[in-house]
N, CA, C and O atoms as a Maestro MAE file, in Angstrom:
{
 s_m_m2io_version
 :::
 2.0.0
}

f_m_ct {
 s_m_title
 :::
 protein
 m_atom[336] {
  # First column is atom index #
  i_m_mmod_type
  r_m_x_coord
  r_m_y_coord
  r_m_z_coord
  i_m_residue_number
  s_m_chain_name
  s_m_pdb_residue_name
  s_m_pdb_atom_name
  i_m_atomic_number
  :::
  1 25 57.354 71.212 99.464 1 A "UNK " " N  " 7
  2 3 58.700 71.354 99.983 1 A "UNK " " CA " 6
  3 2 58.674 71.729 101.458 1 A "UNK " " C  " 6
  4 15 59.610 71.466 102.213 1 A "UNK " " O  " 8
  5 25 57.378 72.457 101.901 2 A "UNK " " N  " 7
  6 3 57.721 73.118 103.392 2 A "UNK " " CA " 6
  7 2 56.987 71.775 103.833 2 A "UNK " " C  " 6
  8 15 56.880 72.086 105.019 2 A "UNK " " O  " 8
  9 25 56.358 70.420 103.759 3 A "UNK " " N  " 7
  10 3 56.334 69.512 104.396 3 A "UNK " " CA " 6
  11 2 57.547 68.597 104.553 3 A "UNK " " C  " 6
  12 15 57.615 67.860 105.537 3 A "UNK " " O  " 8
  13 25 58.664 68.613 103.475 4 A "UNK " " N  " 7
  14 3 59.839 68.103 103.758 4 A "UNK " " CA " 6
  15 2 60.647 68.569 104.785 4 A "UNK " " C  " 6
  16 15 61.258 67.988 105.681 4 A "UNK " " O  " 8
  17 25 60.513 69.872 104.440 5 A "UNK " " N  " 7
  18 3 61.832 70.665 105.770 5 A "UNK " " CA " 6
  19 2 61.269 70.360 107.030 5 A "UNK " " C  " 6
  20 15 62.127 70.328 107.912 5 A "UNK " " O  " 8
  21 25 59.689 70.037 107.560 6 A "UNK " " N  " 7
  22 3 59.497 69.508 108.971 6 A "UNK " " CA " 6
  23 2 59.584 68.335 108.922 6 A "UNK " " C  " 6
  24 15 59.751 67.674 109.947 6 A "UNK " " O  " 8
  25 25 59.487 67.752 107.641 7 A "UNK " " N  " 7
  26 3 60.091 66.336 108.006 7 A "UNK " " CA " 6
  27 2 61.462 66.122 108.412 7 A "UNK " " C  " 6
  28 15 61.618 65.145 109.146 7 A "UNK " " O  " 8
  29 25 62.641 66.884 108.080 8 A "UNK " " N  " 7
  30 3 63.828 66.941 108.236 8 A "UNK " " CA " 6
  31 2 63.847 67.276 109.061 8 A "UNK " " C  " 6
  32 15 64.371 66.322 109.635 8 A "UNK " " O  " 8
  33 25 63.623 68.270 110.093 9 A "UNK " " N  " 7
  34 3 63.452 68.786 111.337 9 A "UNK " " CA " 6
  35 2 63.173 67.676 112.508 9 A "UNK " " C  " 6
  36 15 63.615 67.500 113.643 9 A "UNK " " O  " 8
  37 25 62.370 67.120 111.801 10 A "UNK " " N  " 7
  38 3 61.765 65.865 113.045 10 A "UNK " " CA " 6
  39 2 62.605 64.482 112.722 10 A "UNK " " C  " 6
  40 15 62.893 63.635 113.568 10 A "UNK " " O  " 8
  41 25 62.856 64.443 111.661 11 A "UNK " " N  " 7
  42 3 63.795 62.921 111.196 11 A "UNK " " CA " 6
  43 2 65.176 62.977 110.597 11 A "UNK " " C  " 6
  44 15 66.049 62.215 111.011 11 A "UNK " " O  " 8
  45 25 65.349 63.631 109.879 12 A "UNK " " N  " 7
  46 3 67.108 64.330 109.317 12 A "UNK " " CA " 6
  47 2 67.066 64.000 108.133 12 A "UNK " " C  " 6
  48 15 66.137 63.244 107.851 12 A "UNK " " O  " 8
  49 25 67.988 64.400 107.023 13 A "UNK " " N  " 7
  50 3 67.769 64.763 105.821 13 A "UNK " " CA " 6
  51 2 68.199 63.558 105.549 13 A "UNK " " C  " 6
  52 15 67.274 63.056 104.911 13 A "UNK " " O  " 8
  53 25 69.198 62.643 105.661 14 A "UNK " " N  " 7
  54 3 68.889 61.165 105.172 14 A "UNK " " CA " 6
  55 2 67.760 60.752 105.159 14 A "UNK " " C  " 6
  56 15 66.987 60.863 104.208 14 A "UNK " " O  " 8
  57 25 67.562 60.307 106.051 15 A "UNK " " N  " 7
  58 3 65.626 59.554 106.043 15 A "UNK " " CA " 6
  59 2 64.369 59.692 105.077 15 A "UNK " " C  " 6
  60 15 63.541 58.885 104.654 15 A "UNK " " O  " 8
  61 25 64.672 61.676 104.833 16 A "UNK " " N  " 7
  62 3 63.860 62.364 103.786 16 A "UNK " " CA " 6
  63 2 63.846 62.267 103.048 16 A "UNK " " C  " 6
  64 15 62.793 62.017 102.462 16 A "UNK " " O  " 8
  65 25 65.286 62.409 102.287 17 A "UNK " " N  " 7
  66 3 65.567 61.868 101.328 17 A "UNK " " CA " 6
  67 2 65.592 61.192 100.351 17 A "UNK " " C  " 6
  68 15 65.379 61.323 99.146 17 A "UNK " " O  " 8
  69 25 66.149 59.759 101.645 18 A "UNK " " N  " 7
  70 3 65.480 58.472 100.995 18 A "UNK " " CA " 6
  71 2 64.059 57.952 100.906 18 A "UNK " " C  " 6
  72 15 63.725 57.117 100.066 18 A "UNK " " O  " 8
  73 25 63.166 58.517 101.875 19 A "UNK " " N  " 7
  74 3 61.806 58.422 100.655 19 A "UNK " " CA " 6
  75 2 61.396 59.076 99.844 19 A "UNK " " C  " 6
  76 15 60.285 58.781 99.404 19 A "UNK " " O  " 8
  77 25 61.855 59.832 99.489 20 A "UNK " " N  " 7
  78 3 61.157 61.085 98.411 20 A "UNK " " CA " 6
  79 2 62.202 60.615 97.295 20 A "UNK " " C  " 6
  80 15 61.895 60.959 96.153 20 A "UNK " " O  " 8
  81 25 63.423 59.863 97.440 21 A "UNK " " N  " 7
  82 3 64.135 59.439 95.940 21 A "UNK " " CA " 6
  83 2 64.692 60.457 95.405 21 A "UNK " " C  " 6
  84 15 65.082 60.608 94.248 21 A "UNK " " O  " 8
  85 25 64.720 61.178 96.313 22 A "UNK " " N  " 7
  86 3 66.039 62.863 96.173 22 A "UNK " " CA " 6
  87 2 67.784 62.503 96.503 22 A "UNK " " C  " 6
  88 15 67.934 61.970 97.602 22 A "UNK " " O  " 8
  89 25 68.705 62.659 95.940 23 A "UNK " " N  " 7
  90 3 70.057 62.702 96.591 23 A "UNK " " CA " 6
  91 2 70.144 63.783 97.339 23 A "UNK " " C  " 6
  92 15 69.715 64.900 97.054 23 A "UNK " " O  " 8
  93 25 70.764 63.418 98.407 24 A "UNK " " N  " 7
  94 3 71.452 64.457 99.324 24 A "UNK " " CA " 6
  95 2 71.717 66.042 99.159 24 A "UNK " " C  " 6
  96 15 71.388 67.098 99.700 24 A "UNK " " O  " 8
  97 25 72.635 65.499 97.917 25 A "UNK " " N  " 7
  98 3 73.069 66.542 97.453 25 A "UNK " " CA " 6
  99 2 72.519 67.786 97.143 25 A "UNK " " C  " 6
  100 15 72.916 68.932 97.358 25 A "UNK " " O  " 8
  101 25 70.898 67.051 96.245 26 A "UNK " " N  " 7
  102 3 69.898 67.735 95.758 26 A "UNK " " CA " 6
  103 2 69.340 68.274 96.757 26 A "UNK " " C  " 6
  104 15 68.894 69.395 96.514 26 A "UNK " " O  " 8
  105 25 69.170 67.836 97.968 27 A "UNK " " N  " 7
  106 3 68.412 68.421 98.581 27 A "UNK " " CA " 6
  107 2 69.393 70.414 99.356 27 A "UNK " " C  " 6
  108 15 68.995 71.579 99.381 27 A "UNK " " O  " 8
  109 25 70.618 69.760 99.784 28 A "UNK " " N  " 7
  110 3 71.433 70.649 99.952 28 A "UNK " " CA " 6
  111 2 71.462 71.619 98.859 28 A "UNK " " C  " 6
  112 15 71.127 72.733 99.261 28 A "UNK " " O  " 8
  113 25 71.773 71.574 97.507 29 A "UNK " " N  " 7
  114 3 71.654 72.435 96.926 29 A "UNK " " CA " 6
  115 2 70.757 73.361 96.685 29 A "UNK " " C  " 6
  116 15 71.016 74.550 96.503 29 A "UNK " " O  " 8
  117 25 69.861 72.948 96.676 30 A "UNK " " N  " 7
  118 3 68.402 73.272 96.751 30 A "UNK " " CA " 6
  119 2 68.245 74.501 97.899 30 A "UNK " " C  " 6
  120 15 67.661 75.579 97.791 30 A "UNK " " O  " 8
  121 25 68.885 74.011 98.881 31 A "UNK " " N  " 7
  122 3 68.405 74.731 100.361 31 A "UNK " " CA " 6
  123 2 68.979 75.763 100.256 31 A "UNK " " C  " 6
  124 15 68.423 76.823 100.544 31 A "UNK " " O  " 8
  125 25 70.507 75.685 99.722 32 A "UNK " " N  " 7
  126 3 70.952 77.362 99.761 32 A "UNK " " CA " 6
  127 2 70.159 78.189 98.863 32 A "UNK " " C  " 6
  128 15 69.508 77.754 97.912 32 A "UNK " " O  " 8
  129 25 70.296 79.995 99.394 33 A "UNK " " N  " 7
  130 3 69.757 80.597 99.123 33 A "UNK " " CA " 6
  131 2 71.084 80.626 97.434 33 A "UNK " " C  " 6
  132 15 72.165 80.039 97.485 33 A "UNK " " O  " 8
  133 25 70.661 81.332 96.299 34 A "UNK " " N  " 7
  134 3 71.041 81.462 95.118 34 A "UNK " " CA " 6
  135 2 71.617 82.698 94.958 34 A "UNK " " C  " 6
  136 15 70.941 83.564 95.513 34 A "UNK " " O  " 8
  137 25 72.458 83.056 94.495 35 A "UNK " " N  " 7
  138 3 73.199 83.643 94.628 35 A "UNK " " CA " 6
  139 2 73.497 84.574 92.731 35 A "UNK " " C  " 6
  140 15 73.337 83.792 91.794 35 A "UNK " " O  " 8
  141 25 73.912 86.183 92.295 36 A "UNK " " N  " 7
  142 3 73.565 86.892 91.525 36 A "UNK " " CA " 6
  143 2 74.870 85.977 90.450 36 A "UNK " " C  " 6
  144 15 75.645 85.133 90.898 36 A "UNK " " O  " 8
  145 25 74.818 86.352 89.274 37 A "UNK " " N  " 7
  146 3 76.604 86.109 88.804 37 A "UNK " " CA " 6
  147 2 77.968 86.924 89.404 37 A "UNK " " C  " 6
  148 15 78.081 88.061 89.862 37 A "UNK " " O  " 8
  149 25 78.682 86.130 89.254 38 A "UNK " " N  " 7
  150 3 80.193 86.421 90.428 38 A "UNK " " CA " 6
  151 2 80.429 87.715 89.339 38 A "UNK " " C  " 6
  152 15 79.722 87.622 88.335 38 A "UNK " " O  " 8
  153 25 81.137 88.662 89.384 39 A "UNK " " N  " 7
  154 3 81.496 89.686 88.967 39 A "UNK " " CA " 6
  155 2 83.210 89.590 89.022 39 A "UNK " " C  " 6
  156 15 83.871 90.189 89.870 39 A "UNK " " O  " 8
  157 25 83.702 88.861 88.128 40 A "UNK " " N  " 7
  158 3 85.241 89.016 88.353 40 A "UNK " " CA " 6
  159 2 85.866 90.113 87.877 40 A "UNK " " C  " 6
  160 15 85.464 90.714 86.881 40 A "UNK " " O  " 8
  161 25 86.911 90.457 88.565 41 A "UNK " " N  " 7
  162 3 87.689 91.446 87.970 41 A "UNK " " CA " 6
  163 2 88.510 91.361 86.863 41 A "UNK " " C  " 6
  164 15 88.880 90.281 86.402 41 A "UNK " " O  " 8
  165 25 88.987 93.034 86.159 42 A "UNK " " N  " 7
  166 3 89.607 92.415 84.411 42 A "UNK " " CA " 6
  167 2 90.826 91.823 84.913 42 A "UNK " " C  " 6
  168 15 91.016 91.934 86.124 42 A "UNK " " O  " 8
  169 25 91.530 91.328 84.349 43 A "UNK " " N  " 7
  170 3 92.615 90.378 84.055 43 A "UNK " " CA " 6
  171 2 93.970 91.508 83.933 43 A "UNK " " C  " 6
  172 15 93.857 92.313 83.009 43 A "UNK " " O  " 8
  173 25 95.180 91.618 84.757 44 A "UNK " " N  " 7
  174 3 96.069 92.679 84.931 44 A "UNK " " CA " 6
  175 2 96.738 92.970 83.280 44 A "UNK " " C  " 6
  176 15 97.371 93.988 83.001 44 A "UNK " " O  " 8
  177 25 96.494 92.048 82.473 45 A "UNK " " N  " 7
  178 3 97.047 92.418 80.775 45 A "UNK " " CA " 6
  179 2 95.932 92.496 79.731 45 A "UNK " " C  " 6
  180 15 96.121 92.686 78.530 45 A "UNK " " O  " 8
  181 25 94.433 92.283 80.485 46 A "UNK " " N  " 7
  182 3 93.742 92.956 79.542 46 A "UNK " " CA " 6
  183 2 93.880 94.571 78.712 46 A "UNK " " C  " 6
  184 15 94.495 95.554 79.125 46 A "UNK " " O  " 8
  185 25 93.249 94.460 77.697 47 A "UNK " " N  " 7
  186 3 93.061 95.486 76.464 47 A "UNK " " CA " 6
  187 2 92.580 96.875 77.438 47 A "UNK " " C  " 6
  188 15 91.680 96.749 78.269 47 A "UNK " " O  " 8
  189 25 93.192 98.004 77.254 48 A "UNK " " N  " 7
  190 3 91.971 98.669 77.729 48 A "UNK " " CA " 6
  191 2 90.872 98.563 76.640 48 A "UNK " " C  " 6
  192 15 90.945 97.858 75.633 48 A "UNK " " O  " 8
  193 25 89.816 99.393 77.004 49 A "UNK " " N  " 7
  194 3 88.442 99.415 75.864 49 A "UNK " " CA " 6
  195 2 88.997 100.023 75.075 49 A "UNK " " C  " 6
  196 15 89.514 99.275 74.245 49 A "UNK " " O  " 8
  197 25 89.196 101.210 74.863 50 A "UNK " " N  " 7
  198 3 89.703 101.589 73.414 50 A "UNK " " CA " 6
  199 2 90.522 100.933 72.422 50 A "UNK " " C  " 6
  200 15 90.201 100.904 71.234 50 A "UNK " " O  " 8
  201 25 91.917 100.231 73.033 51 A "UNK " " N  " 7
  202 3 92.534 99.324 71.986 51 A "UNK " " CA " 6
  203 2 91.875 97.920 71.761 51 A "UNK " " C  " 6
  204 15 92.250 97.252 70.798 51 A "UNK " " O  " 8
  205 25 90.650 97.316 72.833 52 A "UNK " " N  " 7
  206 3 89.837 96.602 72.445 52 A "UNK " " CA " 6
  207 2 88.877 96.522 71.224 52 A "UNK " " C  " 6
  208 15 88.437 95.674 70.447 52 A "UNK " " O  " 8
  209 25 88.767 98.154 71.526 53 A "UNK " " N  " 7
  210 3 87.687 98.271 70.427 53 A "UNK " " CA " 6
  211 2 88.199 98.647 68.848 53 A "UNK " " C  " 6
  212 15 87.317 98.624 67.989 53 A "UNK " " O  " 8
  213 25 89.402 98.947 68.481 54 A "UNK " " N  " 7
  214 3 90.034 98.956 67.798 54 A "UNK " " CA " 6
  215 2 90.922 97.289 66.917 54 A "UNK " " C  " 6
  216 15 91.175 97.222 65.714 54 A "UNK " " O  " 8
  217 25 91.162 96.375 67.767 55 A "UNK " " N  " 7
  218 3 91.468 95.375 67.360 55 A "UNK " " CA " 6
  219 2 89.893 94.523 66.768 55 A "UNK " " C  " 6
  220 15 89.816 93.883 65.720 55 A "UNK " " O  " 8
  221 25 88.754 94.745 67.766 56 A "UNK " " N  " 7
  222 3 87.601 94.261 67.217 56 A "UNK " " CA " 6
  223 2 87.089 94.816 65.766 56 A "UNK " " C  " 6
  224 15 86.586 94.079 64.918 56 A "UNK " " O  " 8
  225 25 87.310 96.368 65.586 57 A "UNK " " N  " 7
  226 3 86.779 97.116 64.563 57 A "UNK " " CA " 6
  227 2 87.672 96.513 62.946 57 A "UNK " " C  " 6
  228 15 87.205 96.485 61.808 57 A "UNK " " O  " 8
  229 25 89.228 96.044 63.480 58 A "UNK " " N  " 7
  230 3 89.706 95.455 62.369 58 A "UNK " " CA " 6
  231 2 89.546 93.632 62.207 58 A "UNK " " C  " 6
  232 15 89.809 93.087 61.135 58 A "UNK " " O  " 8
  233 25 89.100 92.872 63.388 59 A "UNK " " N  " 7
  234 3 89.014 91.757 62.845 59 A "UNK " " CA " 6
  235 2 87.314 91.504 62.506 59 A "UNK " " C  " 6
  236 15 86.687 90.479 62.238 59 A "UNK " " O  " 8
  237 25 86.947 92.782 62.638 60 A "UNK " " N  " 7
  238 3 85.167 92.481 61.763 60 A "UNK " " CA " 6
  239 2 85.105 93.103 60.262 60 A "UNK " " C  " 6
  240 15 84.147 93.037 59.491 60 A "UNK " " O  " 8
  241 25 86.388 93.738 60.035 61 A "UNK " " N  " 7
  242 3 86.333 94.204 58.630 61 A "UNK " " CA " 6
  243 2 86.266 92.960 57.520 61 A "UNK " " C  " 6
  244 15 86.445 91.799 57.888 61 A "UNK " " O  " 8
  245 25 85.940 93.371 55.855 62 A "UNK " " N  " 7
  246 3 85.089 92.489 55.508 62 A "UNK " " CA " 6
  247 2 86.446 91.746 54.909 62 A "UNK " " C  " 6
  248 15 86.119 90.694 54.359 62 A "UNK " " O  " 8
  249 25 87.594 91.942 54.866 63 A "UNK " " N  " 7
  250 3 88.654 90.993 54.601 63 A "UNK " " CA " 6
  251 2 89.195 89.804 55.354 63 A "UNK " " C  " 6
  252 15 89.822 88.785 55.064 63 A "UNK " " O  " 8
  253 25 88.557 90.505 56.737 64 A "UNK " " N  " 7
  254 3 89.252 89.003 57.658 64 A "UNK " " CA " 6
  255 2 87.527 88.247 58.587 64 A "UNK " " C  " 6
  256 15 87.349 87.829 59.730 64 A "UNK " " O  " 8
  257 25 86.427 88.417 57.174 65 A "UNK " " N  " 7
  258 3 85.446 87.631 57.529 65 A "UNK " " CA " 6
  259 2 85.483 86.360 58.359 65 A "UNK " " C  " 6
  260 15 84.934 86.106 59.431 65 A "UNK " " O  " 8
  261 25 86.294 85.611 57.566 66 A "UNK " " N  " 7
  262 3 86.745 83.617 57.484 66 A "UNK " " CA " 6
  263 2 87.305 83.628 57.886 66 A "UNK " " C  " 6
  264 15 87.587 82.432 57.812 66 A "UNK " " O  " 8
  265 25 88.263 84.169 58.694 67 A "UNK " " N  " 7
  266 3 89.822 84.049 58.839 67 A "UNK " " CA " 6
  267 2 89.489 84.271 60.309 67 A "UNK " " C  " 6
  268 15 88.631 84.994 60.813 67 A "UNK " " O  " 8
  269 25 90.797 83.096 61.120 68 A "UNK " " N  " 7
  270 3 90.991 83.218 62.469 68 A "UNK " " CA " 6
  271 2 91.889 84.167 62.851 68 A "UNK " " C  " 6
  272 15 92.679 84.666 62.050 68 A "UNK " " O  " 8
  273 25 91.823 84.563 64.411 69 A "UNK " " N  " 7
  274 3 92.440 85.368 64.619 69 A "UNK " " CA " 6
  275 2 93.985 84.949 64.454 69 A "UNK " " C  " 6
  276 15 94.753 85.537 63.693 69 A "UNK " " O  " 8
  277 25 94.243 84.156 65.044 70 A "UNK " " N  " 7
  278 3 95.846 83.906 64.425 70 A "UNK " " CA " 6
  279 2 96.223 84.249 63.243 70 A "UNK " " C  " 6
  280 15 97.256 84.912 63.151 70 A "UNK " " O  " 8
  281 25 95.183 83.739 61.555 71 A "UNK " " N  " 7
  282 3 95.338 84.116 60.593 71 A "UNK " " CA " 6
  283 2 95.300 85.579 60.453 71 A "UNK " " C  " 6
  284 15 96.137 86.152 59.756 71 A "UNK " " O  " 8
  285 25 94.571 86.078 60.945 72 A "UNK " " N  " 7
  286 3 94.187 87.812 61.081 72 A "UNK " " CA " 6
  287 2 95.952 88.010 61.297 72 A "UNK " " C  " 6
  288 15 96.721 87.971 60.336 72 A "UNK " " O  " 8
  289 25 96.319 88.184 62.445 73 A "UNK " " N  " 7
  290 3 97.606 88.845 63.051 73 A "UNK " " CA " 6
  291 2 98.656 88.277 61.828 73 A "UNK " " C  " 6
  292 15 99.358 88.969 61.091 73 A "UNK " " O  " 8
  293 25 98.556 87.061 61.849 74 A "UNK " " N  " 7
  294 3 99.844 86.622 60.534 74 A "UNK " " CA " 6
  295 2 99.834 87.375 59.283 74 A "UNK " " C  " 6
  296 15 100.911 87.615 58.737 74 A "UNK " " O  " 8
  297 25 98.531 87.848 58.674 75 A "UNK " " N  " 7
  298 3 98.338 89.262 57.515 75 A "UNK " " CA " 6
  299 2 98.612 90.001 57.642 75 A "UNK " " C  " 6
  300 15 99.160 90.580 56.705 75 A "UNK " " O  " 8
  301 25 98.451 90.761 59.144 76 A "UNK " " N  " 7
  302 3 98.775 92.152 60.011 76 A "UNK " " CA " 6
  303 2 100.171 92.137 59.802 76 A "UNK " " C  " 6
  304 15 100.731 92.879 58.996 76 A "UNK " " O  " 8
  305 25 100.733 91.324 60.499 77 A "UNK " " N  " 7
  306 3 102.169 91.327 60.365 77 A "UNK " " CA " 6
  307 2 103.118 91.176 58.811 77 A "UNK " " C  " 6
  308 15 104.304 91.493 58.716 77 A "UNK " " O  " 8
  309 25 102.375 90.690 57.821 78 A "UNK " " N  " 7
  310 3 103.153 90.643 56.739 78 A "UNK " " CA " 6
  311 2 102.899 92.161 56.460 78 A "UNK " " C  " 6
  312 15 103.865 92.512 55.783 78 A "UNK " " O  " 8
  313 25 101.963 93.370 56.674 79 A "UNK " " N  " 7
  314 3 101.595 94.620 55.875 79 A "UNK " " CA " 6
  315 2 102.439 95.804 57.046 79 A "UNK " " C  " 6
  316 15 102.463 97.032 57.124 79 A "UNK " " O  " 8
  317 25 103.044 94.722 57.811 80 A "UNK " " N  " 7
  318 3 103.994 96.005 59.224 80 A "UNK " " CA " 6
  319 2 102.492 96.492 60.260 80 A "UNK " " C  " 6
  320 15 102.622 97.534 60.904 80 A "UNK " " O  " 8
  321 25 101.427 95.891 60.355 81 A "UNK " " N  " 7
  322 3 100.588 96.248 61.211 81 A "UNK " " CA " 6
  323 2 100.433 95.968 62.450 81 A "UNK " " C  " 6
  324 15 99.715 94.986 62.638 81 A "UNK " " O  " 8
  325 25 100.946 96.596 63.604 82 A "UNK " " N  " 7
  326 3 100.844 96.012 64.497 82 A "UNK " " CA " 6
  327 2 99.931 96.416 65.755 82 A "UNK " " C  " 6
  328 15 100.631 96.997 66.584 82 A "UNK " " O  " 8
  329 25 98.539 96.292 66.182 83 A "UNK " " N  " 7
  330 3 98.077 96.411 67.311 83 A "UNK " " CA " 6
  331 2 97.862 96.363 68.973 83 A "UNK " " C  " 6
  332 15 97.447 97.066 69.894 83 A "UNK " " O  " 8
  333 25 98.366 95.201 68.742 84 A "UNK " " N  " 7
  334 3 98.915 95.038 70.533 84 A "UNK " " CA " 6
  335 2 99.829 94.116 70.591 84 A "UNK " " C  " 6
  336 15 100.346 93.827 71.670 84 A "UNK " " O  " 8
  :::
 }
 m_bond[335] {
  # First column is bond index #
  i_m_from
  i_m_to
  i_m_order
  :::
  1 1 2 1
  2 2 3 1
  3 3 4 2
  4 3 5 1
  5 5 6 1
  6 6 7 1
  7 7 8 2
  8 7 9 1
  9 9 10 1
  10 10 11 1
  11 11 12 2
  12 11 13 1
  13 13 14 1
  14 14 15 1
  15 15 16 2
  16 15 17 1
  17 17 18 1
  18 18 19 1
  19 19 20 2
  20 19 21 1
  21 21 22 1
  22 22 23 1
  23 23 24 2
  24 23 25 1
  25 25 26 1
  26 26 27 1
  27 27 28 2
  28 27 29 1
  29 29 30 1
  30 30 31 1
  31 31 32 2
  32 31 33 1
  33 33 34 1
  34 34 35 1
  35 35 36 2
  36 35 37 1
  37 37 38 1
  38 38 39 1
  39 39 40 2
  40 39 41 1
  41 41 42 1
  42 42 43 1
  43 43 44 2
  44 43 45 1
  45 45 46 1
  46 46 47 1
  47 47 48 2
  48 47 49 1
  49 49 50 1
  50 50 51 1
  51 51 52 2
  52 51 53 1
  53 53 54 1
  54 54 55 1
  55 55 56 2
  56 55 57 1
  57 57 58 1
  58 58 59 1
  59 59 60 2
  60 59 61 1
  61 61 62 1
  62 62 63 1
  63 63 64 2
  64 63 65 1
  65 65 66 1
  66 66 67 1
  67 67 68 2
  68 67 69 1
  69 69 70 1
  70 70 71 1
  71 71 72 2
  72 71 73 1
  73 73 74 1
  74 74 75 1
  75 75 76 2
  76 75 77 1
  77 77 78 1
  78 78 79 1
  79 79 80 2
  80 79 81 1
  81 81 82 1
  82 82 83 1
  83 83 84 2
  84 83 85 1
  85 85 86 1
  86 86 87 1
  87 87 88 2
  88 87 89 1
  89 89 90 1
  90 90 91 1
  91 91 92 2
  92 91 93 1
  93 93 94 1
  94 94 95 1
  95 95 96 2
  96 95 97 1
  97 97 98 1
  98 98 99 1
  99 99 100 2
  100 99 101 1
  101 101 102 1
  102 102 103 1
  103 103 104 2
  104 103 105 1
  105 105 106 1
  106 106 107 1
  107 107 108 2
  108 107 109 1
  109 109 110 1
  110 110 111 1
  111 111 112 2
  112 111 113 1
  113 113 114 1
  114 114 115 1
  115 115 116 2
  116 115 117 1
  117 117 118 1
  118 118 119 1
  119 119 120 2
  120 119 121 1
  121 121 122 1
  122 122 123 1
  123 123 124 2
  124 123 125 1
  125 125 126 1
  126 126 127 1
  127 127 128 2
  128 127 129 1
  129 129 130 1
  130 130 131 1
  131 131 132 2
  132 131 133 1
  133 133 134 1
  134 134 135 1
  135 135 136 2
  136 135 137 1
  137 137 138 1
  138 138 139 1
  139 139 140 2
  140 139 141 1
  141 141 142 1
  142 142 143 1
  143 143 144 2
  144 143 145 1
  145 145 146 1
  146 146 147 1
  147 147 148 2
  148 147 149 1
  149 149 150 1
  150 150 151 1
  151 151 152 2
  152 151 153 1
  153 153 154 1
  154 154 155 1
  155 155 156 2
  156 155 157 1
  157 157 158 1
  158 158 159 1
  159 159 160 2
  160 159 161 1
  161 161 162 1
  162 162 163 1
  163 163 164 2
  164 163 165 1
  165 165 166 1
  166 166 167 1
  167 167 168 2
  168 167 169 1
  169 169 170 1
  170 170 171 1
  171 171 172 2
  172 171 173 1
  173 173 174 1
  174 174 175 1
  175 175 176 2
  176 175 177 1
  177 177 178 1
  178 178 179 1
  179 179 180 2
  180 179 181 1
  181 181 182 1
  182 182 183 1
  183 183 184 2
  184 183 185 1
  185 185 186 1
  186 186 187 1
  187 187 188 2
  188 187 189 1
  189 189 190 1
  190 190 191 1
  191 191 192 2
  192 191 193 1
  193 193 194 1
  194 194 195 1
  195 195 196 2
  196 195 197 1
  197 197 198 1
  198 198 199 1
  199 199 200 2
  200 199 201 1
  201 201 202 1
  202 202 203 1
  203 203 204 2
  204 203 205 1
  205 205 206 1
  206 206 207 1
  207 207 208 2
  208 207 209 1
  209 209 210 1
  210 210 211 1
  211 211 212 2
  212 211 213 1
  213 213 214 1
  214 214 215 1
  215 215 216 2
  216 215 217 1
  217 217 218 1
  218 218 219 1
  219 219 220 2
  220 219 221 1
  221 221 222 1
  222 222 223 1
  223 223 224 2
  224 223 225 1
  225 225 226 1
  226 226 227 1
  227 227 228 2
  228 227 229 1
  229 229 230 1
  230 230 231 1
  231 231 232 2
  232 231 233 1
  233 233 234 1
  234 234 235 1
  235 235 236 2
  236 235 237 1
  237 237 238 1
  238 238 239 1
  239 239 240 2
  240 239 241 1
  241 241 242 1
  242 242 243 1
  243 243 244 2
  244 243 245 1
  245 245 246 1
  246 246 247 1
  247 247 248 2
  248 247 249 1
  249 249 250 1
  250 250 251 1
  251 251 252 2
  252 251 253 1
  253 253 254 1
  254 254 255 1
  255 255 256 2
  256 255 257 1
  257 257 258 1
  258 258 259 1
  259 259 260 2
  260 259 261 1
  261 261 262 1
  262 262 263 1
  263 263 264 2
  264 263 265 1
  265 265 266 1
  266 266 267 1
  267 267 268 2
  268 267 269 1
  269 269 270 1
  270 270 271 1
  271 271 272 2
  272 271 273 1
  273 273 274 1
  274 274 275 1
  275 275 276 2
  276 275 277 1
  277 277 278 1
  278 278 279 1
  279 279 280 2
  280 279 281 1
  281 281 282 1
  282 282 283 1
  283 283 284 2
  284 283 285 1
  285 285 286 1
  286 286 287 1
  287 287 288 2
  288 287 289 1
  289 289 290 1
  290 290 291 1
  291 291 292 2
  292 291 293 1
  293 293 294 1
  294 294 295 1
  295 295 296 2
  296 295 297 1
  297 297 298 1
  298 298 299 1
  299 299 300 2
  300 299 301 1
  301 301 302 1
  302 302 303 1
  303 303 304 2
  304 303 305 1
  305 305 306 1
  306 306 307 1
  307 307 308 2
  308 307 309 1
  309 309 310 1
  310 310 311 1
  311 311 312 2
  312 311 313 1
  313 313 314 1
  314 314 315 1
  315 315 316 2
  316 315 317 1
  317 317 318 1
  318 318 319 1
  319 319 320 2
  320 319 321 1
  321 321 322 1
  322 322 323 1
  323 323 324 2
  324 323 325 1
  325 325 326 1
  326 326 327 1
  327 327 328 2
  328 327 329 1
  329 329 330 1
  330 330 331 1
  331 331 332 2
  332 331 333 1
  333 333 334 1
  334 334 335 1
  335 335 336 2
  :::
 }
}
């Protein structure tokens, strides 16, 4: 690779490119430095953790194994249960 980049230096990254049978693209991507995972922030109507961890603790109980969460809340709601 460090004989390509003086090849690019002396001829330009088209030229290089096209003999080595690399796209452009590849080569650009390549060149940037890489970067950690983005760290987004929570979402302004997320759960806090505690009522997170409370809605998780009831849709892992062993009655709503099979059952989607939609199905989950539609049970909840026939027994007056309501979480969030």
């Amino acid at each position: 690779m460090a004989v390509a980049l003086e090849a690019v230096d002396a001829l330009g990254v088209a030229p290089v490119c096209k003999a080595l049978g690399l796209p452009r693209a590849t080569f650009y991507r390549q060149a940037q430095p890489r970067h950690g995972p983005v760290h987004r922030p929570s979402p302004p109507r997320a759960l806090p953790p505690e009522q997170r961890a409370e809605v998780l603790s009831v849709l892992h109980e062993p009655r709503f194994v099979d059952a989607a969460p939609a199905e989950v809340y539609a049970q909840l709601l026939d027994v007056a249960a309501h979480l969030c």
